[in-house]
C-alpha positions in Angstrom: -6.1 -8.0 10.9 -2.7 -7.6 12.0 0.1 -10.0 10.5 3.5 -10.0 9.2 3.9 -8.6 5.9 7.6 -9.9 4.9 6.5 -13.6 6.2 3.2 -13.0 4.0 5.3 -12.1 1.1 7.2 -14.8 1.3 4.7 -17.7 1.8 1.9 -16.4 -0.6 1.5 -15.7 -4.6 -1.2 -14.1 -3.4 0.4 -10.5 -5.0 1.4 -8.7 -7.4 5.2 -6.5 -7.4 4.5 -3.0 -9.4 7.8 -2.1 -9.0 11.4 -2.6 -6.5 14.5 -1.4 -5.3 12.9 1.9 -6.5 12.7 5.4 -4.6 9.4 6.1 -2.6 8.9 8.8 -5.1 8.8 6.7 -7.9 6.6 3.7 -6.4 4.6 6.5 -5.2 3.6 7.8 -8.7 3.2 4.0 -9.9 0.6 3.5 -7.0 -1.0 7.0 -8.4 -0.8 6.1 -11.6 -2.7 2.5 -11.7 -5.0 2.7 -8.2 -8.8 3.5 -8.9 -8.9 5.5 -5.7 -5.9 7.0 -3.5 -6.5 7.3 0.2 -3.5 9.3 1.1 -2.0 8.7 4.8 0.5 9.9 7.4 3.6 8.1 8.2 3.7 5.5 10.6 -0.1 4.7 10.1 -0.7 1.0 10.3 -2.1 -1.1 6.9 -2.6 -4.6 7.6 -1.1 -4.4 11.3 2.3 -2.9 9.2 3.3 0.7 9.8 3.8 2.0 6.7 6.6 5.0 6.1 7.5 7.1 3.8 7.2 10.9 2.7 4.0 12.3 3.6 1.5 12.1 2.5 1.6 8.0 1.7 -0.4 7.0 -1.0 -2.5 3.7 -0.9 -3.7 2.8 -4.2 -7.2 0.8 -4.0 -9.0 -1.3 -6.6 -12.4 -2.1 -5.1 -13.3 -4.9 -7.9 -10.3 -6.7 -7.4 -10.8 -6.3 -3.6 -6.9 -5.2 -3.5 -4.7 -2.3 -1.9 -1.2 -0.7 -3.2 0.9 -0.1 -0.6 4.4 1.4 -0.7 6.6 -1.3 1.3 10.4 -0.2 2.7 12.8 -2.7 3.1 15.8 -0.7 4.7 19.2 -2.1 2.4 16.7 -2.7 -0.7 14.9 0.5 -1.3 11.1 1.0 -1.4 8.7 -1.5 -3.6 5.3 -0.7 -4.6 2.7 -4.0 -4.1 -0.3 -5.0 -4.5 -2.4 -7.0 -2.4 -5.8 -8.8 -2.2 -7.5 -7.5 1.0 -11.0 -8.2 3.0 -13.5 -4.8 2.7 -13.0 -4.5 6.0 -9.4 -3.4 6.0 -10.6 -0.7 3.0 -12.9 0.8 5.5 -10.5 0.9 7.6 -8.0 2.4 5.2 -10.8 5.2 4.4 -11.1 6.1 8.0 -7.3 7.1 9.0 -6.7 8.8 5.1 -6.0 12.6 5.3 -7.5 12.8 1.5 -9.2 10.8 -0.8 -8.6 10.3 -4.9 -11.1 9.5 -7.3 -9.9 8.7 -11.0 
């Protein structure tokens, strides 16, 4: 699935902002903090079709009963904001299949 993530941002309630206008260290730890599992990923790997960057290694928060993913989202003149969005299993798999190292809590 491959889509644009500021348009989807925009047009949908679909989500939930953790935190913005934050550091990537800081929506990092948030992501850490509230995420069931962490699949931890290089930079410019590509969630939901969006290449995602930051410092390495990129956490991506997942909360498999909500069906949902944390992602850390830069916005280059706003900083970096931690979100969370519903997501198909599919996209997960995915997710589990490019990560580096995997979080249980």
């Amino acid at each position: 699935m491959s889509f644009c993530l500021e348009t989807y941002l925009q047009q949908s309630d679909d989500y939930e902002v953790l935190t913005t206008r934050s550091g990537f260290k800081d929506c990092a730890k948030i992501i850490e903090e509230k995420a069931d599992k962490i699949f931890y990923i290089q930079p410019g790997d590509k969630i939901l079709g969006v290449r995602i960057i930051g410092i390495p290694p990129i956490p991506i928060g997942v909360n498999p009963e909500k069906k949902a993913i944390m992602i850390p989202y830069t916005k280059p003149c706003h900083g970096t904001s931690a979100i969370e969005l519903p997501v198909q299993e599919e996209e997960i798999n995915n997710i589990r299949k490019i990560a580096i190292k995997e979080k249980y809590l």
